[in-house]
Each structure stands twice: as C-alpha cells, then as structure tokens.
DRENDO-1510 file (C-alpha; in Angstrom, 1 decimal, always signed):
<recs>
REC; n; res; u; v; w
REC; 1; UNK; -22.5; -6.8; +8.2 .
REC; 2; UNK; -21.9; -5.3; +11.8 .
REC; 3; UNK; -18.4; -4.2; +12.8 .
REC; 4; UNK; -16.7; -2.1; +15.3 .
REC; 5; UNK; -13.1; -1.3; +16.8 .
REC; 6; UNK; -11.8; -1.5; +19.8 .
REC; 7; UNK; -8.7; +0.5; +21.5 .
REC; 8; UNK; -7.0; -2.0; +23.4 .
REC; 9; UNK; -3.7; +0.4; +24.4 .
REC; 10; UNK; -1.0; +2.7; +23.7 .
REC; 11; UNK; +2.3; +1.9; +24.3 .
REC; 12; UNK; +6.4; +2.8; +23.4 .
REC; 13; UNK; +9.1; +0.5; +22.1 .
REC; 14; UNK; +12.8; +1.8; +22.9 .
REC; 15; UNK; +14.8; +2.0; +19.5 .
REC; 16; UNK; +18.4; +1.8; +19.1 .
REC; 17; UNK; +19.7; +4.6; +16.8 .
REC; 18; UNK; +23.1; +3.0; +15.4 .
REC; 19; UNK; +24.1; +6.7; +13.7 .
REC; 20; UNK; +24.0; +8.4; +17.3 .
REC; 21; UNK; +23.8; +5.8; +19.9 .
REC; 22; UNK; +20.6; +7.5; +21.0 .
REC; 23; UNK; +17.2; +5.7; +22.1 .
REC; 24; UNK; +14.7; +6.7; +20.0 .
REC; 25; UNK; +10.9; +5.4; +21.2 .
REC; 26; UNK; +8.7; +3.9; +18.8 .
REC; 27; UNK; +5.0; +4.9; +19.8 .
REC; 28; UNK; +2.2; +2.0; +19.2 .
REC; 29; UNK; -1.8; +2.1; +19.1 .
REC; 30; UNK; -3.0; -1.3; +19.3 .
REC; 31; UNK; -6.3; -1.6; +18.0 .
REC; 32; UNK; -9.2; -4.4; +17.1 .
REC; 33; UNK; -11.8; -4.8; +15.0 .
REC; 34; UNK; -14.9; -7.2; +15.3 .
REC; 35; UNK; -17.0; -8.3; +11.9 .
REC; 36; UNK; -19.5; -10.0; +12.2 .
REC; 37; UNK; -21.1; -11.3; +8.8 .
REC; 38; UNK; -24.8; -11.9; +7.8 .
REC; 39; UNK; -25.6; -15.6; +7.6 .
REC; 40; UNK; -26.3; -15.7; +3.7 .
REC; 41; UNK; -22.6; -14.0; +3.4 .
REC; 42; UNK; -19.7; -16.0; +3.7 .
REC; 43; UNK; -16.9; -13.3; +2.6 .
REC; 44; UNK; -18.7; -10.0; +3.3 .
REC; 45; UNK; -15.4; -8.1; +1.7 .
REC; 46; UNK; -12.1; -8.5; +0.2 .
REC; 47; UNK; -10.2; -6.3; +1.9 .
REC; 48; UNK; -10.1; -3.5; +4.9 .
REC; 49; UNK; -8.1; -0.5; +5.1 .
REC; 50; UNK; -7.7; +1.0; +8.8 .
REC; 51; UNK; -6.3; +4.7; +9.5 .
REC; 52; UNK; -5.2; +6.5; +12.2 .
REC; 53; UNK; -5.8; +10.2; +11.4 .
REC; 54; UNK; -4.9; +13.3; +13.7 .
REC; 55; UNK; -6.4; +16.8; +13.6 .
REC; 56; UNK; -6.5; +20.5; +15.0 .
REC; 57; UNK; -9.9; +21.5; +15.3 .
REC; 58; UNK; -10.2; +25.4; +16.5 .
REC; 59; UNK; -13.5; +27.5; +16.9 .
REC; 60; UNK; -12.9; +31.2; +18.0 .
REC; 61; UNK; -16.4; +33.1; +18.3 .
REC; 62; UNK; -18.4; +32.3; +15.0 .
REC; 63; UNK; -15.4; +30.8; +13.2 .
REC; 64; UNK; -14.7; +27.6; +13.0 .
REC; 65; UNK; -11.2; +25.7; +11.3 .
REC; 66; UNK; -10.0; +22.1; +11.1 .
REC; 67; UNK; -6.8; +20.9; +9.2 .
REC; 68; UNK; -5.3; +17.6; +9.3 .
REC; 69; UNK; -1.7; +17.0; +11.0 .
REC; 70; UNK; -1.4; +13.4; +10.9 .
REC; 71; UNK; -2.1; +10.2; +9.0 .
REC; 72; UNK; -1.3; +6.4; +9.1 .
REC; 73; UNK; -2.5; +3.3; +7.1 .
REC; 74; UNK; -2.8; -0.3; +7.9 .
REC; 75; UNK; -4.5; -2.5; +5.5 .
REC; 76; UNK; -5.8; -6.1; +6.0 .
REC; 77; UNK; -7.9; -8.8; +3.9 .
REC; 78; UNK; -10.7; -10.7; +4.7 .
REC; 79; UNK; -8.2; -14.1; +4.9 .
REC; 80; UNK; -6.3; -12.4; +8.0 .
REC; 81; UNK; -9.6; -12.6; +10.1 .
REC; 82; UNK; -10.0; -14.9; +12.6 .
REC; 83; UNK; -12.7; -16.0; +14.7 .
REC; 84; UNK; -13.4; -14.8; +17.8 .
REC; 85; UNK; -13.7; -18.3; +19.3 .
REC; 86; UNK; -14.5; -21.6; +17.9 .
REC; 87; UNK; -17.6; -22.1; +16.4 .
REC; 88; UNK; -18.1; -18.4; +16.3 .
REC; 89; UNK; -19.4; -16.3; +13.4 .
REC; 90; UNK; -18.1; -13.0; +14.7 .
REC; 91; UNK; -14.3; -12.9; +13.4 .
REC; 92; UNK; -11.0; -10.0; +14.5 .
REC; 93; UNK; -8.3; -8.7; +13.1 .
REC; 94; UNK; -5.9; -7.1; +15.6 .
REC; 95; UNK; -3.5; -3.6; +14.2 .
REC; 96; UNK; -0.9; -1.9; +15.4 .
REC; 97; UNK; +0.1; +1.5; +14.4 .
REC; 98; UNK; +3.4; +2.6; +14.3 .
REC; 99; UNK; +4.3; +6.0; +15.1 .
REC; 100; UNK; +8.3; +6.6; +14.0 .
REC; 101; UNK; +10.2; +9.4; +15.2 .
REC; 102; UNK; +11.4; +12.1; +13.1 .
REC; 103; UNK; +14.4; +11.3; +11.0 .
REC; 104; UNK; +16.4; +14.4; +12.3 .
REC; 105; UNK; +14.8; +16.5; +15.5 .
REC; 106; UNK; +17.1; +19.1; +14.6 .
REC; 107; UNK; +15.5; +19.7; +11.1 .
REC; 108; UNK; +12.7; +22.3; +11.1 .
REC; 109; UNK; +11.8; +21.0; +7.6 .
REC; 110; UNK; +10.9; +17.6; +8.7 .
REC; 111; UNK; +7.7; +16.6; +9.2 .
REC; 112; UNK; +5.5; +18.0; +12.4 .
REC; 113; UNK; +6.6; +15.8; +15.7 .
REC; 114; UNK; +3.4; +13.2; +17.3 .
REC; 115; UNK; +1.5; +15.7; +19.6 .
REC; 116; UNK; -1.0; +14.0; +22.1 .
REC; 117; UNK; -4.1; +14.6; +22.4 .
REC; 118; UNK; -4.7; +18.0; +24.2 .
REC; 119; UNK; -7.3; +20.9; +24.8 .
REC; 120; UNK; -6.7; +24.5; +25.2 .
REC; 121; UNK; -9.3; +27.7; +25.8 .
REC; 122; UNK; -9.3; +31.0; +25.7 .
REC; 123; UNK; -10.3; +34.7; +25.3 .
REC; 124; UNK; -9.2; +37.3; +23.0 .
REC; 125; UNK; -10.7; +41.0; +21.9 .
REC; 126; UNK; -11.0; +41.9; +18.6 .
REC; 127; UNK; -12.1; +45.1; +17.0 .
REC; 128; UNK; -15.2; +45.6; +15.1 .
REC; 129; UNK; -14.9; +48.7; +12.7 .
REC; 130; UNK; -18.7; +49.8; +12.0 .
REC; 131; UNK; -19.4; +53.5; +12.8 .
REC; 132; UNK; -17.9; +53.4; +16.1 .
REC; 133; UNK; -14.9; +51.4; +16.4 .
REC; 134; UNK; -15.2; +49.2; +19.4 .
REC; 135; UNK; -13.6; +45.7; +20.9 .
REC; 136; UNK; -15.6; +42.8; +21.4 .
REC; 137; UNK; -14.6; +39.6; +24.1 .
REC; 138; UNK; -14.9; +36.5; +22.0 .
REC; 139; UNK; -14.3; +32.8; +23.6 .
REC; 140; UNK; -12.2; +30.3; +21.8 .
REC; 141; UNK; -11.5; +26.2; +22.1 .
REC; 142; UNK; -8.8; +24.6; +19.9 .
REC; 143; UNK; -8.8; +20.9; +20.1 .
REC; 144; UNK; -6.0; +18.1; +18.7 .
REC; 145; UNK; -7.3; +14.9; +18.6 .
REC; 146; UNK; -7.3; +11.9; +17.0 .
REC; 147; UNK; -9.5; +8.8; +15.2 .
REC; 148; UNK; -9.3; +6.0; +13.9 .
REC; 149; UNK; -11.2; +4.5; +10.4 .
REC; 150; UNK; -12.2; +1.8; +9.0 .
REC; 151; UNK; -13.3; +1.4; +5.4 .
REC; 152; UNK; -14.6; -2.0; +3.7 .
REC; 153; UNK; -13.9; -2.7; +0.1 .
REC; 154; UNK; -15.4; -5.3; -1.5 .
REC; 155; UNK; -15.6; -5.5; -5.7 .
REC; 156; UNK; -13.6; -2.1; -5.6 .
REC; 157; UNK; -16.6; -0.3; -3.9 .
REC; 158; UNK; -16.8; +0.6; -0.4 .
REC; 159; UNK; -19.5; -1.7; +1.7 .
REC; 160; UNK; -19.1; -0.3; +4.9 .
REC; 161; UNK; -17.3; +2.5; +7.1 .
REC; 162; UNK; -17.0; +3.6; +10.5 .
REC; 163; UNK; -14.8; +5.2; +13.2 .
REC; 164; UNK; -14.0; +5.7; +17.0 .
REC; 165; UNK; -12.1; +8.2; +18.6 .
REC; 166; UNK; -8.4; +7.0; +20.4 .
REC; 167; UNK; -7.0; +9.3; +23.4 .
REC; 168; UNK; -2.9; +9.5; +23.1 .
REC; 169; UNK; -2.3; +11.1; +26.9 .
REC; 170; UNK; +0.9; +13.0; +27.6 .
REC; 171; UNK; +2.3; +9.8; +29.8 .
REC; 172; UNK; +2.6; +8.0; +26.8 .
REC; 173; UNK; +5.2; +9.7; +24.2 .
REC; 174; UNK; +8.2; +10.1; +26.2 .
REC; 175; UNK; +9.7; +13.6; +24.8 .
REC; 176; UNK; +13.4; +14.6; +24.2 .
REC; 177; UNK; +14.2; +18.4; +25.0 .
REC; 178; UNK; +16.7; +19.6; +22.9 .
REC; 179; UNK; +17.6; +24.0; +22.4 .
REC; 180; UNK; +17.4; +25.5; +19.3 .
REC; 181; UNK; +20.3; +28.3; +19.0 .
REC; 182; UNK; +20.5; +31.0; +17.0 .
REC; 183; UNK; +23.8; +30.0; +15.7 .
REC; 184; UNK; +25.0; +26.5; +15.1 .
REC; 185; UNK; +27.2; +26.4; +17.8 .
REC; 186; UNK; +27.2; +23.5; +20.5 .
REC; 187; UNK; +27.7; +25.9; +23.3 .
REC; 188; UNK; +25.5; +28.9; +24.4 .
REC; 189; UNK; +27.7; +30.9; +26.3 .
REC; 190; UNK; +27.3; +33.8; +28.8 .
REC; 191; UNK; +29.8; +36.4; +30.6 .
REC; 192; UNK; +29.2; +36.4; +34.6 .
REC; 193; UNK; +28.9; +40.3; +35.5 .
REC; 194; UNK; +29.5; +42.2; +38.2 .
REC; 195; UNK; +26.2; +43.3; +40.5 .
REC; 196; UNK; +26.3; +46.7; +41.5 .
REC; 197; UNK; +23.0; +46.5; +43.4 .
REC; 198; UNK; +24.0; +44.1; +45.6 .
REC; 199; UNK; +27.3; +46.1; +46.5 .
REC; 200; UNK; +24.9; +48.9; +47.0 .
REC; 201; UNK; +23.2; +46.9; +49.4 .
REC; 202; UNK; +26.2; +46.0; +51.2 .
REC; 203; UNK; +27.2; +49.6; +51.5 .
REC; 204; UNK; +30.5; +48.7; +49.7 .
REC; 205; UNK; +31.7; +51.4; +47.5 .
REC; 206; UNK; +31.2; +50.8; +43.7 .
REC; 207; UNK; +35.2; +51.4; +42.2 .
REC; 208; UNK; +35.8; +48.1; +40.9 .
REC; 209; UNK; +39.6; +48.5; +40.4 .
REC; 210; UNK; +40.3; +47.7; +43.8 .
REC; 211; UNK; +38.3; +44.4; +43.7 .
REC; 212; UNK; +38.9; +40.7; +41.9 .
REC; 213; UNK; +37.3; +40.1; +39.3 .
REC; 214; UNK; +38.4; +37.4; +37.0 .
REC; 215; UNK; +36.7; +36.3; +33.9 .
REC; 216; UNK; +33.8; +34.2; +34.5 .
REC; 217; UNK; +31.6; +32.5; +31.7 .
REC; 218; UNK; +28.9; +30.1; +31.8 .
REC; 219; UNK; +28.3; +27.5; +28.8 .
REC; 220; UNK; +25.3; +25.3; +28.0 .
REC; 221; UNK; +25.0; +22.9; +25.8 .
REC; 222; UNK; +23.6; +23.0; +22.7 .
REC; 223; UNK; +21.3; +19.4; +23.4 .
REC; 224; UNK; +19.9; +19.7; +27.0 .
REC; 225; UNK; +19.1; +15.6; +26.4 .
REC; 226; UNK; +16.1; +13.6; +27.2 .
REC; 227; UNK; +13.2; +14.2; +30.0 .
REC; 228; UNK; +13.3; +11.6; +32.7 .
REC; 229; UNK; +10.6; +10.6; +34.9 .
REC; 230; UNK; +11.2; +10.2; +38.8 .
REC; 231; UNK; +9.2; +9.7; +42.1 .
REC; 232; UNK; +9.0; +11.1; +45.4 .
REC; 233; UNK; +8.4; +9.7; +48.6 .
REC; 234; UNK; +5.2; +10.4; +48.8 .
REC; 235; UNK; +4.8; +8.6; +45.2 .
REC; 236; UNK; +4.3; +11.5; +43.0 .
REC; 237; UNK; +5.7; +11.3; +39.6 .
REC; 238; UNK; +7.3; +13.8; +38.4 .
REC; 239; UNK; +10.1; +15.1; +34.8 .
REC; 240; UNK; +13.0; +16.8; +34.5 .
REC; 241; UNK; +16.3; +17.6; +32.7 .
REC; 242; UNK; +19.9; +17.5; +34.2 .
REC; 243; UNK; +22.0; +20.7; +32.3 .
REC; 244; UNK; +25.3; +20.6; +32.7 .
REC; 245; UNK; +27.1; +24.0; +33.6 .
REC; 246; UNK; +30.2; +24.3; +32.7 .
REC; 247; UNK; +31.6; +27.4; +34.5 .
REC; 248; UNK; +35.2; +28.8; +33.0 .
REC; 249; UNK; +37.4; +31.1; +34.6 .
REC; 250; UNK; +40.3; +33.1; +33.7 .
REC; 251; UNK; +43.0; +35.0; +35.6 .
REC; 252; UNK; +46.4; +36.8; +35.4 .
REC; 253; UNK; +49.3; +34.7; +37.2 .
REC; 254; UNK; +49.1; +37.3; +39.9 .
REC; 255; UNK; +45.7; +36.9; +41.0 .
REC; 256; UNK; +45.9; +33.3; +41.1 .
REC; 257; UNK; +46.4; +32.9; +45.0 .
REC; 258; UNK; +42.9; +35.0; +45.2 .
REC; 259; UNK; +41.0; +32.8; +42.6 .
REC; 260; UNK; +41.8; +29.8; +44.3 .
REC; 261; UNK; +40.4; +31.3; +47.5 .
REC; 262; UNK; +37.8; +32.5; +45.7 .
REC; 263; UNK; +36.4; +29.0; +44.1 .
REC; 264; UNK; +36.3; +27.6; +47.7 .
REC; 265; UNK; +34.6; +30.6; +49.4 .
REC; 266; UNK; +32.1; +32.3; +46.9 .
REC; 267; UNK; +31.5; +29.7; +44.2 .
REC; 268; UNK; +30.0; +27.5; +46.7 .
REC; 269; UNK; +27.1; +30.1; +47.7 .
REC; 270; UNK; +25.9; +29.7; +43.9 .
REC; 271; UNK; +22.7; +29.6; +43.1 .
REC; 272; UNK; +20.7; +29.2; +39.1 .
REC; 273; UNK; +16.8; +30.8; +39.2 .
REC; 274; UNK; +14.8; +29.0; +35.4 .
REC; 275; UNK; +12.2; +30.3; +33.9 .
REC; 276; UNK; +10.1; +28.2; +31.7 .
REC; 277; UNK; +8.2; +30.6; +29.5 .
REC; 278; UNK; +5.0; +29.1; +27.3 .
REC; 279; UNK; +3.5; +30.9; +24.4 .
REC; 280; UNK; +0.4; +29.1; +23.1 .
REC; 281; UNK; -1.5; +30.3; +20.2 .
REC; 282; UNK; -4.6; +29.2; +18.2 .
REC; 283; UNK; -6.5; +30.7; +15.4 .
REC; 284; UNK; -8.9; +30.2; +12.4 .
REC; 285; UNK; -6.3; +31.0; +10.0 .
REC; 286; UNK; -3.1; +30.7; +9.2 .
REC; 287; UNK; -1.2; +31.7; +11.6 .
REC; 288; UNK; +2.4; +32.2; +10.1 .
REC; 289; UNK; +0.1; +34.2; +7.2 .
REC; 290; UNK; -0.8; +36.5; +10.1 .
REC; 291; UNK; +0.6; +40.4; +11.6 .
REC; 292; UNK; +1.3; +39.5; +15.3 .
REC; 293; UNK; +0.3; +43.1; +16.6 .
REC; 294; UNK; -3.2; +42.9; +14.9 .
REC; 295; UNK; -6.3; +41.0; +16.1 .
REC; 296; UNK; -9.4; +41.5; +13.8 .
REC; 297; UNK; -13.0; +40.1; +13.9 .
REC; 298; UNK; -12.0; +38.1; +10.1 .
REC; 299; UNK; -8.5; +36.3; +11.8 .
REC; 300; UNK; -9.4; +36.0; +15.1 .
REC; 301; UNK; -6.1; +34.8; +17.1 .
REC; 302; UNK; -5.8; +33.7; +20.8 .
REC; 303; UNK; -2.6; +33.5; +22.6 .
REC; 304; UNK; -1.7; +32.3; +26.1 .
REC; 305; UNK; +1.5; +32.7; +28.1 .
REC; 306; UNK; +2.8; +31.3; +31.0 .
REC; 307; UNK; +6.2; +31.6; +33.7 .
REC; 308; UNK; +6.8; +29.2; +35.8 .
REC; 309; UNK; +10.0; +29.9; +38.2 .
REC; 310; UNK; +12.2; +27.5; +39.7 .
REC; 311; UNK; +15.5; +28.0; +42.2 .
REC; 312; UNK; +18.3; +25.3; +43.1 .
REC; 313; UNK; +21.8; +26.2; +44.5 .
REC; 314; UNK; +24.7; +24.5; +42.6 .
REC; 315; UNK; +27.0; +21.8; +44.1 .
REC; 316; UNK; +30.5; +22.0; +42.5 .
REC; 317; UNK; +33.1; +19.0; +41.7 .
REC; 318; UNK; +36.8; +19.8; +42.1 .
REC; 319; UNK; +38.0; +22.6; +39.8 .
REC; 320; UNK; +40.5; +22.3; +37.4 .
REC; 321; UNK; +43.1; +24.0; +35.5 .
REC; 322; UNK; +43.3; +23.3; +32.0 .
REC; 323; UNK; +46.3; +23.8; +30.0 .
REC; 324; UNK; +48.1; +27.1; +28.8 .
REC; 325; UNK; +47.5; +27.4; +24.9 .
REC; 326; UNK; +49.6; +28.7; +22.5 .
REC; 327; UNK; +48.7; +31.6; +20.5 .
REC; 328; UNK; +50.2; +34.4; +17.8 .
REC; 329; UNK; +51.9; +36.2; +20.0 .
REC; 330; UNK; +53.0; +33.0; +22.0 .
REC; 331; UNK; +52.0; +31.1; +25.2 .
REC; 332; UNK; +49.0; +32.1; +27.0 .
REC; 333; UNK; +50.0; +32.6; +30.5 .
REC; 334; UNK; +46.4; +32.9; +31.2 .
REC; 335; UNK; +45.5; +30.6; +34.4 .
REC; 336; UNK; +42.2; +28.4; +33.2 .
REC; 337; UNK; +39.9; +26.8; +35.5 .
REC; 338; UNK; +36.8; +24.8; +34.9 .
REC; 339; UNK; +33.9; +22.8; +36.6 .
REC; 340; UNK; +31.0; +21.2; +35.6 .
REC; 341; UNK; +27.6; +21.6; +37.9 .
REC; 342; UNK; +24.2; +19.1; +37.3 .
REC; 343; UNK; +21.5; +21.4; +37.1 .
REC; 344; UNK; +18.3; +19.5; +38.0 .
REC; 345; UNK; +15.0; +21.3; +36.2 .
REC; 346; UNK; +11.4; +20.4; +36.7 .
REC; 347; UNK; +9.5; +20.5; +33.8 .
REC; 348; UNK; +6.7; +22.2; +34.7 .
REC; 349; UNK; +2.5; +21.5; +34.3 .
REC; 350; UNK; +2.6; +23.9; +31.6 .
REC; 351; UNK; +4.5; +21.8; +28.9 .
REC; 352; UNK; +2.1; +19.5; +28.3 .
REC; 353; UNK; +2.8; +18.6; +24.7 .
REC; 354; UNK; +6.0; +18.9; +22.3 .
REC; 355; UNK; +6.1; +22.3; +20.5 .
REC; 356; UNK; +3.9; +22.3; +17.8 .
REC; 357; UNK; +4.5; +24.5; +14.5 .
REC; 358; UNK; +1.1; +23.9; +12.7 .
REC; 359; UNK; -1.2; +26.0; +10.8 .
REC; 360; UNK; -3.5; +27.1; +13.4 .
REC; 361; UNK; -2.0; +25.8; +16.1 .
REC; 362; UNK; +1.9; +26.6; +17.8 .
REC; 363; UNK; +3.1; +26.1; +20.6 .
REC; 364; UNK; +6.8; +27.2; +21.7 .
REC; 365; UNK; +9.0; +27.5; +24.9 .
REC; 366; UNK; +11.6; +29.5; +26.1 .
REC; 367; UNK; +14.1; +28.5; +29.2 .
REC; 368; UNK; +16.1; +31.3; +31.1 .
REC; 369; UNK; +18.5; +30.9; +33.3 .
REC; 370; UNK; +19.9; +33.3; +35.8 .
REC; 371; UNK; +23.3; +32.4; +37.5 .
REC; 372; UNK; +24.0; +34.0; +40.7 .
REC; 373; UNK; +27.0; +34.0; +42.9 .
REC; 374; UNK; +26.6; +36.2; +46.2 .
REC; 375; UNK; +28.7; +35.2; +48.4 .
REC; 376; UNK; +27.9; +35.2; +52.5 .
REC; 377; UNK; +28.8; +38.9; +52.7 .
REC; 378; UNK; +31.7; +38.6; +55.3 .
REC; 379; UNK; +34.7; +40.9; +56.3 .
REC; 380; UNK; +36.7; +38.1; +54.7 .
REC; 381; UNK; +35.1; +38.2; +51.4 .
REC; 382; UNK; +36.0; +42.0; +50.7 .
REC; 383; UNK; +39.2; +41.8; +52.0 .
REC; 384; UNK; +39.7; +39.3; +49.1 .
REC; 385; UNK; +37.8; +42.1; +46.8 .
REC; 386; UNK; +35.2; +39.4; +45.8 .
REC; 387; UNK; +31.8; +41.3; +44.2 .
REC; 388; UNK; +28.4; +39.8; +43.5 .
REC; 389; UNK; +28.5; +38.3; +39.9 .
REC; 390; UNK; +25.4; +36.9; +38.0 .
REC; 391; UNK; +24.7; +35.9; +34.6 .
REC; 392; UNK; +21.1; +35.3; +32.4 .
REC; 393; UNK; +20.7; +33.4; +29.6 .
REC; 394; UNK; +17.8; +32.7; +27.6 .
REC; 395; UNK; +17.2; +30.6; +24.6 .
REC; 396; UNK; +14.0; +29.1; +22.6 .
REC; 397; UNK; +13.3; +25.2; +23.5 .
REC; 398; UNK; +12.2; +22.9; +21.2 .
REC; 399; UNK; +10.5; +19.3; +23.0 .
REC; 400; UNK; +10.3; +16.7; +20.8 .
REC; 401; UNK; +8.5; +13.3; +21.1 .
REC; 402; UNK; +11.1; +10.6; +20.2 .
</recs>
C-alpha cells in the first residue's frame, strides 16, 4: 500500500463566546491523505488514526532536548475513503484539525496556549571547572515545530505509518494581549509626579509650594484587548493595540479656576514613550528547575532580550467632572475630573509568538509606559505655577492566541 498526506491550509473560524460576548478564533489544519491499495487488496485496513503533534526541540553545544507541547487526534475508517476520481484505484480522506482556545486566558493552570511554528538562536558562556576554571562560548538553536502522523490499523496491528511536517506561521493565529497584574485588580494605576530636571532646565526655581500641582493619576486597564491588523498606504501590514488612558485629577475648590486652565494649556502637550521588553529563553533542562544567576556546562541556558521604543502624543476628549462623593467625615468637596485618551501601540517584530511557559522553552513580555506632560515652557505657564509631570508604569504581558 502507498499513501501520503497532503497540507492543503491553515485557516481561523471566529467563535462567539456567549459567557463574555468575546470572539474567540477557532484555528483549522486542513489536511489529506492519498491510499492507494495493491491490486490483490481490496480493504488494505480497517481504520486510520491521524495526529497533529507539536514539539520544542533545543540543542545547546553537545546537548540536545525535545518534549512534546501539543497533541490532536482524528480518526477515520477505511468506509470514509473515497476515490480520487471515477474509476480510480487511488482513494482520500480529507481532515481537519481543530485547535480550540483556552477555556480561561486568564488561568495560568490551563493548558499551554497554540504557539506557531518558530526558530530562535543563540550564544551563551558557561564555565568549565577542571584545574583552571574558565568560560567556554557555546551556540544554541531551539526549534517549535510541528507534524503530522498517520498510522494504519488493520486486525489490531499497525500496517503502515508515516508523517509530514505542517508550518503554522504567525499570520495565521490571530493573538489576544491581555496584562497580567500582580494584584487582581482591573485597574493599574499610577501617580503623575513632578520633574524636577526639567525645571532645572528651565532655570525655574525648585520650591514647589508656590506652584499647582493637583493630583494626577493615570489608570490602565487590566485587559488591554485584542491585536488588530491594519495597512498603510504603501500596503504594509502591520498590529497593534488601542489602551485606553484614563487620566484623573483632583483639586481643592480654590485651585479650580487654575486646573481648568491647566487641562486646556498643558495637558494638550502630552506625550506616552512604550517600551516592549522581550525575554526569550531556551535550555536542555528544565528551566523553572533552574538558579537564574548560574550557567553551567551540565544545564546550559540561553537567554535573549530585546527593547523596542515607541512615542505618540495624546489627543484628549472633553474633560469631565465627576460627582462629589460622600464619605465619613461627609461630602468630598474634592473637584474630580477625568478623560479618556486612545493610546495606539505597534506591536513590534520582536513578538513573534504568544508567551510561552514550557519546559525548555519561555518566552515573556513586559510593556512600560512613560506619561509625560511638559508643557511649551512659556511666561504664561509659570505664571499659572504649572511644573513638568510624568508618570511610568510597567507591567508583565501575557499574548495569547484565541
């Protein structure tokens, strides 16, 4: 009997998640296999299971590791076979693999989101303890990739196996970013500060009484939402994330007057500098079994890392006051003002995959973002007693494929 498979594509189907109204994608390999019997045998076997398997393959100097991540079964009979074209001999059967989300993205104990197919390299120095100690440059490749396998069963025995390798690119599992905080809370917040080196600059003196300077706190959302693809005139594609900003600010009655003129004059010179930081990391072992500050000749680890830096100047919508609370020792006279900016982000080259928590293999990001509000230095400005104010935040990023 001669047999083979065939990748015909890859594709996504948009689910509807009724729990969250979120859009979930469901990512399909389409696949078929050929048979093509001996003359003398009419029902070369009874039945044929298929698999999709996917594995991290690493080699670092003269050590080599592979562990499985992923696995996915299909299984057909000899009935579901049909012939290639009338008359013919050679029969197909086509199969789809389905590749579901993750129940819950949030849940670290769920099981390890699809990765695509992706190759990293590397150098690291390890130490070599013989009479002298000395530190050795070693090479390293780590590898995820994917197959799929075909086994033939017929009488209980298997007759006949084979596989082919199947690419899954980056293009086709859409991903859904979404920030993992250190607490549960849906907000990451941040207090705007006062920049005494750009008053330096200025030549303005550095007593801080005489100046305004109402409370001002950035929040982020916990979910930054899902990556969406665009295209620019020149028909590149490209992905990013809108972040909302939500910008709060508090003020005694007295000052009021000021903050108003304030929100018109310096807000609008606002500005937010990201910085997507990627930490790659690949070894033989296990890696969470690992010390992070030692590299030896028996573990050998290599681990990558990346900034990319991107700046944007924030357009704000009308500001408005919110309502005066009450609290133990009565009404809050506090004046409240709020506004929500779109944040545009690029995700970068350097996220080419979801993060990945695997045995030899993790990936992880980190976004930081740095708020600043300078102002267009004028007579006007510190008459009003407006400083300099920035803020930074960062916080890990999970990227999920969904």
């Amino acid at each position: 009997m001669d047999a083979s498979i065939e990748v015909l594509s890859t594709s996504h189907v948009s689910l509807i998640n009724q729990c969250n109204n979120t859009q979930p994608s469901l990512l399909q390999i389409h696949a078929r296999i050929r048979v093509l019997p001996k003359a003398s045998d009419a029902s070369p076997f009874d039945s044929a299971t298929f698999t999709l398997y996917g594995a991290v393959k690493t080699e670092i100097g003269s050590k080599f590791a592979l562990r499985e991540i992923f696995e996915i079964s299909d299984d057909k009979s000899w009935l579901e076979f049909e012939p290639c074209y009338k008359e013919s001999a050679e029969s197909y059967v086509d199969v789809t693999f389905d590749i579901l989300p993750k129940d819950d993205a949030s849940d670290k104990s769920s099981s390890q989101s699809f990765v695509p197919s992706l190759s990293l390299s590397g150098q690291t120095t390890v130490t070599t303890s013989d009479v002298l100690t000395s530190q050795q440059i070693i090479k390293g490749q780590c590898d995820v990739f994917y197959w799929i396998e075909a086994e033939f069963w017929h009488h209980r025995q298997v007759v006949h196996r084979m596989k082919v390798n199947v690419h899954v690119s980056k293009s086709t599992a859409p991903i859904q970013m979404q920030v993992t905080a250190a607490t549960p809370a849906e907000l990451l917040t941040t207090p705007v500060k006062p920049q005494k080196r750009a008053m330096l600059r200025r030549g303005w003196p550095l007593k801080l009484k005489k100046y305004l300077t109402p409370k001002i706190s950035v929040h982020v959302p916990n979910d930054l939402g899902m990556v969406y693809a665009a295209t620019t005139k020149s028909y590149t594609d490209y992905q990013l994330i809108a972040v909302p900003l939500t910008f709060l600010l508090e003020t005694p009655p007295a000052d009021e007057p000021k903050l108003t003129d304030m929100m018109g004059r310096f807000l609008g010179t606002a500005s937010v500098e990201a910085k997507w930081y990627t930490t790659k990391t690949f070894s033989t072992a296990n890696i969470a079994a690992q010390n992070p500050d030692k590299n030896n000749s028996l573990t050998p680890r290599i681990t990558t890392r990346s900034v990319v830096t991107q700046k944007q100047h924030l357009s704000f919508p009308p500001f408005y006051q919110e309502r005066a609370f009450q609290t133990l020792a009565g009404e809050d006279h506090t004046s409240r003002y709020s506004a929500t900016a779109i944040f545009e982000i690029l995700l970068p080259d350097t996220i080419r995959c979801p993060t990945v928590d695997t045995e030899l293999l993790k990936v992880a990001y980190d976004l930081e973002l740095k708020i600043s509000m300078e102002g267009n230095n004028t007579a006007a400005e510190k008459d009003l007693g407006i400083v300099p104010c920035a803020a930074k935040l960062r916080f890990p990023v999970r990227v999920e494929t969904m």
